[in-house]
N, C-alpha and C positions, 0 to 999 in steps of 0.2 A: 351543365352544358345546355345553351338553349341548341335544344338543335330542332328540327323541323316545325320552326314558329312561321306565324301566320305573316308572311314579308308583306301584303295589300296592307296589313293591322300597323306593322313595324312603320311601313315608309309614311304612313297617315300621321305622324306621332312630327312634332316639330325637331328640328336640327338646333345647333349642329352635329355632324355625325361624324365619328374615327372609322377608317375600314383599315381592313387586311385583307389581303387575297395572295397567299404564299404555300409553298409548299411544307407540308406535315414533316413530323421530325423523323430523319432517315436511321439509316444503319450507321451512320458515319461514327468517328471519334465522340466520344463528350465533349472534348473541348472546341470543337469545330459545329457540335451543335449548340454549345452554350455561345460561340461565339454571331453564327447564324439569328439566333433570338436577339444577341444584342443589336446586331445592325437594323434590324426590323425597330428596334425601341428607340434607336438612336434616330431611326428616316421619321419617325412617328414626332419626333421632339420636334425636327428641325419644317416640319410640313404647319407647324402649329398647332398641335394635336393639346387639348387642358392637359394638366398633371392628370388629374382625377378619371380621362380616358386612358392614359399613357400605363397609369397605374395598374388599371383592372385589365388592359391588353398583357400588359407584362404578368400577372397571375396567370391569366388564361394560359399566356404560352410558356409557364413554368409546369402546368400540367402535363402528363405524358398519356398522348393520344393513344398509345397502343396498336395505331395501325401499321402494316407490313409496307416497304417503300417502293411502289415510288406512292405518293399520297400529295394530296392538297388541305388548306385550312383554308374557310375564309369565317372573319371575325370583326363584327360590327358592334361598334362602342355609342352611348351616348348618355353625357352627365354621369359617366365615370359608372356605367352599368355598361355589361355585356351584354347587348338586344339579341344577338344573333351567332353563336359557334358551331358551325358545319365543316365535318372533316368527310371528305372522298377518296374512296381509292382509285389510283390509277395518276396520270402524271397533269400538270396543269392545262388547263385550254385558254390558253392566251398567255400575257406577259404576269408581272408579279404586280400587284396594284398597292400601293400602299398612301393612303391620303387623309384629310380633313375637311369638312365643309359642310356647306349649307344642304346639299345632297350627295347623298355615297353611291358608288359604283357597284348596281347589284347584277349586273348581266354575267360576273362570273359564277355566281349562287344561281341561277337565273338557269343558265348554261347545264350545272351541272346536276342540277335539279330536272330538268328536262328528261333527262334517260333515266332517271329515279326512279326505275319503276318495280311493282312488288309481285313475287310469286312465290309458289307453293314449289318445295323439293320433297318428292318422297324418295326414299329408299327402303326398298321391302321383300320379304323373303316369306316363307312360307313359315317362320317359326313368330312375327311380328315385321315391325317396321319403325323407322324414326320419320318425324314428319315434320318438316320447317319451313315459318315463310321468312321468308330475307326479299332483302331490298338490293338490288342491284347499284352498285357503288360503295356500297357500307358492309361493314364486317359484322356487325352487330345482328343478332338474330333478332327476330321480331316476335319468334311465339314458336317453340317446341314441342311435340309430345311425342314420346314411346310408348307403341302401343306393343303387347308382349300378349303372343297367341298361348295356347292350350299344348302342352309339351308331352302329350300322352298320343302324338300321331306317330305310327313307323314308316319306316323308309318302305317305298314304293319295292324297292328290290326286296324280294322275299323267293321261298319256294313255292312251288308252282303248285296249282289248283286252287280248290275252294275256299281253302284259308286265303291263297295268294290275296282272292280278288275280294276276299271279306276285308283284309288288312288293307288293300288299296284304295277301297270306299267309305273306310274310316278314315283313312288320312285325306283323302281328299273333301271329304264332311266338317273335318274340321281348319284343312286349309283356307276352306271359303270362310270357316266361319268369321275366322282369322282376319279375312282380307276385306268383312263385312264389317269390322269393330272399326279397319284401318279406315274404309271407305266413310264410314260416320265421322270421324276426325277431320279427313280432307274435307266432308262436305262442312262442317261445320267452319273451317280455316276459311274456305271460297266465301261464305257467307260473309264474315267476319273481317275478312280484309280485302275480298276483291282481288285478289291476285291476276295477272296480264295473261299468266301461263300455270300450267302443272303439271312439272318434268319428275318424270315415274320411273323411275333406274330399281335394277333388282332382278331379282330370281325370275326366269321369262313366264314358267306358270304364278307365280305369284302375281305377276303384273297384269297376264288375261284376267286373271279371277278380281283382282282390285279395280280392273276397268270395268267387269262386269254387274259391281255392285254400285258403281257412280251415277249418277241422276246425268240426264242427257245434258243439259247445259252445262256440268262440270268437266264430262267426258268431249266435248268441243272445245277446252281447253288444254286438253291434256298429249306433249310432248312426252313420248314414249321414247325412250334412251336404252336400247340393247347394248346395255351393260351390268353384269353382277356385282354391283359396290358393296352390298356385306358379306361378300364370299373374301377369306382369307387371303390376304395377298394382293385383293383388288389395286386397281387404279382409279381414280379418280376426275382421270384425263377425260373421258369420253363424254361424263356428267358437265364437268365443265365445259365444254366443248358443244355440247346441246345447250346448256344454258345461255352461250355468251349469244348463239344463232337466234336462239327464239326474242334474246334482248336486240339484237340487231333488226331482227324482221318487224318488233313489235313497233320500233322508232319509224322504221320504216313508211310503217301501214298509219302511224299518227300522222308523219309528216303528208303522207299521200291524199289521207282524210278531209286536211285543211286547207289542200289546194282543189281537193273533188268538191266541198263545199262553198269555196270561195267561187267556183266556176260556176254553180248550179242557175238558172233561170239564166242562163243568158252572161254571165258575170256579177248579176244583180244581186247575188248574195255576199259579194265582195269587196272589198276595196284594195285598189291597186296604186304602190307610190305613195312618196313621200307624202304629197298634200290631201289624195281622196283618204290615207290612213288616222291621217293625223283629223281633218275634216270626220273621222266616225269615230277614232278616241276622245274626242272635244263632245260628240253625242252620246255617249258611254255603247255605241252599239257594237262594240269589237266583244267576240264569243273568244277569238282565237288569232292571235298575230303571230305569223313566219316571218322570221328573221333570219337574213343569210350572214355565215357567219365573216364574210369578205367586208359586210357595212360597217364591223365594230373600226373598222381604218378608212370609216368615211370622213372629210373635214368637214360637211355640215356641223352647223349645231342646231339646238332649239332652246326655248324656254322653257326651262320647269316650272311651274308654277304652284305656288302655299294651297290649291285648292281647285275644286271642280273647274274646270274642265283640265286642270294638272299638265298641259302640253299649251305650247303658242309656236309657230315658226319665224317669231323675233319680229315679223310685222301684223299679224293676226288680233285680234280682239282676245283679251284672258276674260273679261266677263267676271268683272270686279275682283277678279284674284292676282295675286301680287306675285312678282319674278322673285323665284328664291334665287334662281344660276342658270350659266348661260351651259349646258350640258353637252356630250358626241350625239351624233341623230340616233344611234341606236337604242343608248342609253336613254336619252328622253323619250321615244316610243316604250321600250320596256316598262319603264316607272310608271305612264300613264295607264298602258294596259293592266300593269297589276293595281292599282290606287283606282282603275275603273271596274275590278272583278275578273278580266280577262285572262284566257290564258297563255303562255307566250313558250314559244318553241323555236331552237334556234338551229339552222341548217347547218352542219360544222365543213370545216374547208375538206376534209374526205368523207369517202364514201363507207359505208361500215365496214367493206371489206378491204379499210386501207388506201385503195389505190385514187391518187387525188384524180379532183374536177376538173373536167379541160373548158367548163364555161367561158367563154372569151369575157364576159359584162359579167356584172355582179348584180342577179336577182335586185328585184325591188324590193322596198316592204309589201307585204302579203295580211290579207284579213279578212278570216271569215267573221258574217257579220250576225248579229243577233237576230236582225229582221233587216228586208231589203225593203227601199227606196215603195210605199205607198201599200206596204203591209199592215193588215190592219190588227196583227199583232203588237203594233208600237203604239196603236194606242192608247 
């Protein structure tokens, strides 16, 4: 499975290209998902799709993803090789896309790549911990370990006096120590993959004492979840429940970031609309383009184009590069920004907590830019 390949490397690569963009395979019947797969092969035939794409699309989707429903695929084909297989959890964001051509439709990969984002889960208890980083959307753990304490500490309750408080200072000597082998694994995770967040569920002394041994830039990370998950019987509710919050706030704070930047000196760090966006994707100076997700049912279109400056608005200069296809504006903004390095986030039609946008007008394109207008970092 290719899954999280380099899509600026993939689109750079000549067409034509097969996509899919469908939903993963459910709970339903066998026969109702064998028949599901067939109409996907059948739409792929009849779109013009080579044999030699149609072929390696239909392996692909005789594969069982394994993930829980509801799920998405999307699945890019080209000269009968699989470039690109990304499966998601959670239900589609837009229509089902299924096509062929000179360029493919990646704003739903685009889309769901945007919240893709990775952190650290511990759950820890005073006898050890388990410690994982996952990626938000995907089922697939990224890197696990068990760390398993010293099993020679007693339980705090004991009888009273000088024993008492000898056996309390032993246990709590080796709780820390405990919580200091755990603390070296989270720092080493942080390190190693950058995680958003580090949501810490577990025994509540266990949790002081594993904050306490974190390095300060880690512990700025760290979503504390009052709840005991490897206590018998636990729920799992609450963990999840912290986790979905801190992936909602973190999209949040991205999406706020690229409008505080585009705004900075004045507006001058930005470009606004159709044509100032596209006029700084043609200069490669786009760092980060906001896309509201109401333009993907814009009727503009643009030119894609085989090469640098990869964008034209159908009367614009390509600057010796040749029109592969006449693209949606969203879609021709996204391809450029990624085939320019940039990175693209896209505004969805609700708000994280569900409840939809009463916007009357649908945002512009949005872009913070690499350097503004007589910086002599562009140099």
């Amino acid at each position: 499975m290719s899954e999280g390949v380099d899509l600026s490397a993939v689109l750079a690569q000549p067409g034509p290209w097969t996509y899919a963009y469908i939903e993963g395979r459910g709970d339903a019947p066998q026969v109702t998902e064998r028949s599901r797969r067939r109409a996907v092969i059948d739409r792929l035939d009849e779109c013009g799709a080579p044999p030699a794409d149609v072929e390696a699309m239909r392996e692909a989707l005789d594969e069982d993803g394994g993930l829980p429903s509801p799920s998405v695929r999307y699945l890019l084909a080209r000269d009968g090789r699989i470039e690109a297989d990304e499966r998601f959890l959670g239900p589609r964001l837009g229509p089902e896309l299924i096509g062929h051509g000179a360029v493919p439709c990646v704003l739903p990969l685009v889309r769901h790549r945007a919240t893709d984002l990775c952190y650290v889960v511990v759950e820890t208890g005073r006898e050890g911990a388990q410690v994982r980083v996952e990626r938000a959307g995907r089922e697939r753990i990224e890197a696990s370990e068990d760390i398993q304490g010293r099993t020679d500490s007693l339980p705090k309750v004991q009888a009273g006096g000088w024993s008492h408080l000898r056996y309390q200072q032993h246990s709590e000597e080796i709780w820390s120590q405990t919580q200091g082998e755990v603390a070296e694994a989270v720092e080493r995770l942080v390190r190693e993959h950058a995680p958003r967040f580090v949501a810490i569920a577990g025994d509540v002394r266990a949790r002081q004492l594993l904050r306490d041994h974190l390095g300060t830039a880690t512990r700025a990370r760290v979503v504390d979840v009052d709840a005991h998950t490897r206590a018998a019987g636990s729920d799992d509710a609450a963990l999840g429940s912290a986790v979905a919050e801190a992936l909602d706030e973190a999209v949040r704070a991205d999406l706020a970031a690229v409008v505080d930047r585009a705004s900075a000196g004045g507006g001058a760090s930005g470009a606004r609309g159709t044509a100032e966006v596209i006029a700084a994707l043609q200069q490669a100076r786009v760092d980060t383009l906001l896309l509201d997700a109401r333009l993907l049912d814009a009727t503009q279109t643009l030119d894609a184009l085989d090469g640098p400056p990869w964008v034209a608005d159908g009367d614009g200069d390509t600057v010796g590069a040749a029109r592969l296809a006449t693209v949606p504006l969203a879609e021709g903004l996204a391809r450029a920004a990624l085939l320019s390095g940039a990175r693209v986030l896209v505004v969805e039609d609700d708000l994280p907590d569900g409840a939809p946008r009463r916007d009357s007008e649908t945002p512009p394109p949005l872009a913070a830019l690499r350097w503004s207008d007589g910086d002599a970092s562009a140099d």
